[in-house]
N, C-alpha and C positions, 0 to 999 in steps of 0.2 A: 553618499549619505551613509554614516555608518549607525546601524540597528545594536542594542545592546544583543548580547547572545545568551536566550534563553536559559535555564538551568538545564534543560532535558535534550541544550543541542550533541551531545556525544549520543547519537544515537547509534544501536546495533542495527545491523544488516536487517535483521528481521523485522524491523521498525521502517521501513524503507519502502515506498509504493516497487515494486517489483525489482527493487535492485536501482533505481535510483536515487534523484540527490531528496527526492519531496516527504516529505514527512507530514501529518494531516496532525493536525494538535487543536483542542479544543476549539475546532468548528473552523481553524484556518491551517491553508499551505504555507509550509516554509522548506527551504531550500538550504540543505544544513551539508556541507563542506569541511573539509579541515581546517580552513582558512579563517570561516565565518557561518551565520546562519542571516538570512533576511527570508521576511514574508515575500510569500509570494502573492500578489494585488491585483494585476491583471484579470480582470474578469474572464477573459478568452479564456486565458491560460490556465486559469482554475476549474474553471467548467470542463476543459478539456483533463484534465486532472482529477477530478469529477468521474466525468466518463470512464477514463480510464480503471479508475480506482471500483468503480460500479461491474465493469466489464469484467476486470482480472476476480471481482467475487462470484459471479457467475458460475466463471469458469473452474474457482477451487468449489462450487458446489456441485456442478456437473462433475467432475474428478471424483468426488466424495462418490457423488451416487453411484455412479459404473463401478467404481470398488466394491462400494456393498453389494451391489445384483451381483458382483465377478464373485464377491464372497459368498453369497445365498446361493447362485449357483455350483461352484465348488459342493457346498455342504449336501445340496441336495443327492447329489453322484454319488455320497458316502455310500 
């Protein structure tokens, strides 16, 4: 079954759930390749995609925060 391909399927790296093919676009997964792009529909598969995408923010806000305390720390040694 071929899907038309979005206008925003050339996505950057950066636009990428962690280096993957899923891309999160107004409210749905899609699964964007060189080849082609298709939604992704599977409910598993999205919740799990979900999860994941919830998990990996966590962990750049956790990162964030130890930088700042490792930078307030630094400052305060001045």
């Amino acid at each position: 079954m071929s899907h038309p391909i979005p206008t925003w399927a050339s996505t950057r790296p950066s636009e990428r759930l962690a280096g993957t093919p899923a891309v999160r676009r107004d409210g749905h997964w899609w699964l964007v390749t060189p080849t082609g792009t298709m939604p992704a529909s599977d409910p598993a598969f999205t919740g799990e995609l979900d999860r994941f995408a919830a998990d990996m923010a966590a962990a750049d806000r956790a990162v964030a925060e130890l930088r700042t305390e490792r930078t307030a720390v630094r400052e305060d040694r001045r």
